[in-house]
N, C-alpha and C positions, 0 to 999 in steps of 0.2 A: 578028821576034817569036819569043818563045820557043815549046818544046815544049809544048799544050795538047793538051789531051781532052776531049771530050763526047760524055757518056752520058745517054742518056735510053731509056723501054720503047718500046715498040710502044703510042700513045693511039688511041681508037676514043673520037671524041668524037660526041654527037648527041642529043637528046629521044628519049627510048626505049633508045638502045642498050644498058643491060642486058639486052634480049633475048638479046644475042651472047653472052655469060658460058657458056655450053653448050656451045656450039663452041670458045671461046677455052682450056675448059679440056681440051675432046678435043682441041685440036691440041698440048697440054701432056703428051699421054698420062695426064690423068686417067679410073683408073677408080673411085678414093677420095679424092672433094676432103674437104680436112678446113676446116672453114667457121668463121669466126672473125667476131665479131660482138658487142655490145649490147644490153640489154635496151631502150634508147631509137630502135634501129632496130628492132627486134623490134615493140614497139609502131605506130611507123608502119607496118607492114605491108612494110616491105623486104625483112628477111628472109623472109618465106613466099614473096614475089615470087619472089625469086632460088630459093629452093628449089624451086618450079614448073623452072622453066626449066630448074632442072638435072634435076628429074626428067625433063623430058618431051626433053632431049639423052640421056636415059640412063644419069646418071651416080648413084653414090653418093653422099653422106655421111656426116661425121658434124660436128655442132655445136660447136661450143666459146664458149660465153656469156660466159665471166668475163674479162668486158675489165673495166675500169672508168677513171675520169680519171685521167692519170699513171699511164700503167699499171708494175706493182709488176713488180721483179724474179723474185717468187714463183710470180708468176701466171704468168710467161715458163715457167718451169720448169716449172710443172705441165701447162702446155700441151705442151709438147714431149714429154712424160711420154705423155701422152694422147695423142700427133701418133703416135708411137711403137707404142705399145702396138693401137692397132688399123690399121696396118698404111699409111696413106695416103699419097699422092704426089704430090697437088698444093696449095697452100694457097691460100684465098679469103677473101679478108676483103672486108666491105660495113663502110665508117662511117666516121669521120672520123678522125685523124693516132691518137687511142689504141688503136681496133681494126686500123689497118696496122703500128703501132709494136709491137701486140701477136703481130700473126700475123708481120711480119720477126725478132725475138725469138725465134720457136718457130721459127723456121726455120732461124737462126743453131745453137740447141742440140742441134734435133734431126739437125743435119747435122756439128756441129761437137762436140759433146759439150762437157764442162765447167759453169761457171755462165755467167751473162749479162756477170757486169761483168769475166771474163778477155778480154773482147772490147771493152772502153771505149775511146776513141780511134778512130786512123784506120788502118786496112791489119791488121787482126789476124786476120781470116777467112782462115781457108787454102785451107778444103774447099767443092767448089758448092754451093748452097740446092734444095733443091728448087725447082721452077716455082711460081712467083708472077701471081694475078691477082689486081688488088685493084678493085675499086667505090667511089669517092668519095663521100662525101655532101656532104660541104662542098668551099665554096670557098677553103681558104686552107690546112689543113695542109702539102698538099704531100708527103706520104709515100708516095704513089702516086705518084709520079715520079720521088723524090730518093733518094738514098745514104745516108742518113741515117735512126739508127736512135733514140726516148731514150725511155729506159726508167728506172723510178726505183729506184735502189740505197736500200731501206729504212734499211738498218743508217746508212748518215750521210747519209740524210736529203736526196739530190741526184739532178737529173734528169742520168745518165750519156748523151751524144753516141757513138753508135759510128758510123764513116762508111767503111764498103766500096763497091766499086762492085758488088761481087755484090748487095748492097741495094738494088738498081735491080729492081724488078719485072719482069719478062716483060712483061705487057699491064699498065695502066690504063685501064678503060673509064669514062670520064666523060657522065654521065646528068644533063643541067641540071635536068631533069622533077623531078629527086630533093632540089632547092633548094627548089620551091614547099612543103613539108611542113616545111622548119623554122622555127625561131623567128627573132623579129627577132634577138633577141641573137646569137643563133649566125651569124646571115648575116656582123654588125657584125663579132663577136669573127675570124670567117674572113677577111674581108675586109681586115680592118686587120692580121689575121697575114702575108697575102699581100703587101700593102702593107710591110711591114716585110723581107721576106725581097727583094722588089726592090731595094727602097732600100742594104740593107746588101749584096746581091751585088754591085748596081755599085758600090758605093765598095771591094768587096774588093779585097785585097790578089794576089789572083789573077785577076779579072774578068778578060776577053776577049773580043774581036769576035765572039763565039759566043754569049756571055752575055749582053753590056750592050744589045742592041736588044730582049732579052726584059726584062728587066729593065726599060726604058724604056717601053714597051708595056705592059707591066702596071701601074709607077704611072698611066698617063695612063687604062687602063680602068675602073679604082677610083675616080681622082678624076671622074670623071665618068659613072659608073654607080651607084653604093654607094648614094649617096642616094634614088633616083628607083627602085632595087629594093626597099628598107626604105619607102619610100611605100608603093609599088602591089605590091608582089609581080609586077611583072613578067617573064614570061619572057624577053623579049629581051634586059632590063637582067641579069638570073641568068644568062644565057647567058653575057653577057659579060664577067661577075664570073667563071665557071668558065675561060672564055680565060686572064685575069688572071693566076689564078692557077697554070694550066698553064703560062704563062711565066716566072713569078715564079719556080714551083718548076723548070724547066728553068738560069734562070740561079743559084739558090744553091746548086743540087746540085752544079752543074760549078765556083761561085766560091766554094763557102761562104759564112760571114753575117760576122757582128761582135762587138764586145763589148755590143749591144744585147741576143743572142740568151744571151750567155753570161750576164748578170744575168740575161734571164729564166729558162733552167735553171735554177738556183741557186734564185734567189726561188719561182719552182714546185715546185722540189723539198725546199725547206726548209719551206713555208707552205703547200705542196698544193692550192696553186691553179692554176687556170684558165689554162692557159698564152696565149689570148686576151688574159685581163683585163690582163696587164701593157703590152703596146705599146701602148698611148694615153698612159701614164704617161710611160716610158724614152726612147721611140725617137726624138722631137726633141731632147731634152738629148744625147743621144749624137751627132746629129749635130753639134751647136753643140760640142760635146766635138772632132770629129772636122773641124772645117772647115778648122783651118789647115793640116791638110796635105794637103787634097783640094779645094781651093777652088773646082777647073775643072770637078771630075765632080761636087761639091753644087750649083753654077749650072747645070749639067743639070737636075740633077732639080728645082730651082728653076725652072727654064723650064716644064718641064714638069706642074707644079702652077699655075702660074702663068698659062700658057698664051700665055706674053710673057717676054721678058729686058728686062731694065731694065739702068741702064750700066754697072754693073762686076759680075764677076765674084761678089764679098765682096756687094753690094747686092741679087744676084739668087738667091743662096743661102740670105740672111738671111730675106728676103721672103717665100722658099718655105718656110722653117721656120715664119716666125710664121703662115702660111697653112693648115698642115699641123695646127697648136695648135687655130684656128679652124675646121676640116675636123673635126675629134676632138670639141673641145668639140659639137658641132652635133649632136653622137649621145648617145644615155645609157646612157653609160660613164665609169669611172670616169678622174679626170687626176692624180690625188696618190695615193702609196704608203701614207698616211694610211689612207684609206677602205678600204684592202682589207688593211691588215693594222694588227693591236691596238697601242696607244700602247706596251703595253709590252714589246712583242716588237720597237721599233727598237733594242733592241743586240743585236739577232741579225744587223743590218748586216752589221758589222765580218767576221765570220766565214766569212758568206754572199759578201761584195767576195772574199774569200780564197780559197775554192773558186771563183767567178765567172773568177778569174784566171785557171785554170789550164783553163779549159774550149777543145775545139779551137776554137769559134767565136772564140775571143775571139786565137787568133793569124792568123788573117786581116782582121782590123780594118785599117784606114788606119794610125792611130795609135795605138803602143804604148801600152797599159793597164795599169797599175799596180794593185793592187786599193785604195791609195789613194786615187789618181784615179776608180777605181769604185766608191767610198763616198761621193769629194765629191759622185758622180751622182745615188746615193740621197738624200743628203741634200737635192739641189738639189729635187729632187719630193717630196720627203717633204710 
């Protein structure tokens, strides 16, 4: 086997555990966390939570609100600006992949100087981040665990991937308690992001016996939790959605994704949507895109939706794909690129396949991608 690596933070997983956030950021040497955050956590009542606690560990802040979806290169800047100028040392983010996307960002510049996208790609951080704690609220981004940074370059219009392993948080304290408060949709859109970052680490081009049993555990928690937590709001089925995606994101941090993840940058950051909305669309066409040269690790993960192998290889692959169509359809979410983007914005395709190409996700894929072949993709959904 060759030379591998895995990184992963320090997880304090449990119901409640943001109590700890106090202590996790005094053992960081915070005595000015600089707090990074949403007005839709704000509203649930997260943020005051988390602000108690830090008050009553003794600690400062100071706020930083302007997250927003896809979060903007601008906003990175200005953050760091403000990380800056009042003096802080440790960063804390509560909320989901745009407020960790947003606080890794401010931590990149305020340590690193420059703009955001002289840091696009993989290995371009030179200098340490400050200490990093982040709070999930979802189950599926992943940015509290993973190396992985995306942030949207306005000027052309793209969600830029940057992937350091100094991008690896310090602690992520995962609080399931903090599922029961969101929407269906959000659970859905998390859950099926988690689901897709499994599926595309194990067929990475880098995966490894470090990666592929998280990776395999995570599809088998989703397909058999997702539904029965969008019932009931249960907590032990949320629980195990947050596992899920604890493994999910352990194995794509350490194998990367695929050319699944690289349309959906692309597509998100051209059309400004919902980095969610897209995997229900994409992410089986890519694997049927990607079967002939993985045939042994798609019958995996066919097994394992399946909860059965049937007798070949090509048969138990296929099955778990039209199985996975059928899993997707069962939710309300969208499955055609139609619905979520205007009849007359499909020749922004072409363009969108183009930059898609060139994204780091899309050179660990199984199978080389052409943005050809990543237009015939679009098109097949469309």
């Amino acid at each position: 086997m060759e030379t591998t690596k895995f990184a992963i933070p320090e997880i304090i997983f449990g119901r409640g555990s943001i109590k700890y956030a106090g202590q996790c950021a005094l053992r960081n040497g915070a005595k000015k966390v600089f707090l990074v955050s949403d007005s839709g956590i704000e509203k649930a009542g997260w943020v005051q939570r988390l602000m108690d606690v830090l008050e009553t560990a003794g600690i400062n802040w100071i706020y930083y609100p302007s997250v927003t979806a896809n979060p903007r290169d601008f906003e990175v800047e200005q953050g760091a600006e403000f990380y800056l100028k009042n003096g802080c040392d440790v960063i804390m983010a509560i909320g989901g992949g745009s407020s960790m996307d947003t606080a890794k960002g401010i931590a990149i510049i305020a340590s690193n100087g420059g703009k955001i996208r002289d840091y696009e790609g993989a290995n371009r951080i030179q200098r340490p981040l400050p200490p990093m704690v982040f709070i999930t609220t979802t189950a599926g981004s992943g940015s509290d665990i993973s190396q992985f940074c995306i942030i949207t370059d306005v000027k052309r219009a793209v969600k830029m991937s940057i992937i350091s392993r100094t991008l690896v948080p310090n602690i992520s304290i995962v609080d399931p308690l903090i599922l029961s408060t969101k929407t269906e949709t959000l659970i859905i859109q998390s859950a099926i992001d988690a689901l897709a970052h499994a599926i595309e680490a194990y067929l990475s081009r880098i995966a490894s016996p470090f990666t592929e049993p998280q990776s395999l555990k995570a599809i088998d928690l989703i397909m058999r939790n997702l539904q029965h937590a969008v019932e009931t709001r249960s907590l032990d089925s949320l629980e195990k959605l947050s596992i899920a995606s604890i493994a999910a994101s352990m194995a794509f941090s350490n194998a990367g994704l695929g050319a699944e993840h690289a349309l959906a940058h692309s597509l998100g950051g051209h059309f400004d949507m919902s980095h969610g909305v897209v995997h229900p669309i994409l992410l089986t066409e890519v694997m049927r895109f990607n079967l002939e040269s993985c045939p042994a690790k798609m019958a995996d993960i066919g097994r394992v939706v399946l909860n059965k192998r049937l007798g070949s290889d090509e048969e138990t692959a296929m099955e778990g794909i039209e199985k996975l169509d059928e899993f997707f359809a069962s939710f309300d979410v969208s499955l055609k690129l139609h619905e979520v983007v205007k009849k007359n914005d499909k020749k922004h395709l072409e363009p969108i396949c183009k930059m898609a190409v060139n994204d780091a996700c899309n050179l660990t894929n199984p199978r080389p991608a052409s943005w050809q072949e990543l237009l015939k993709i679009c098109q097949k959904v469309w």
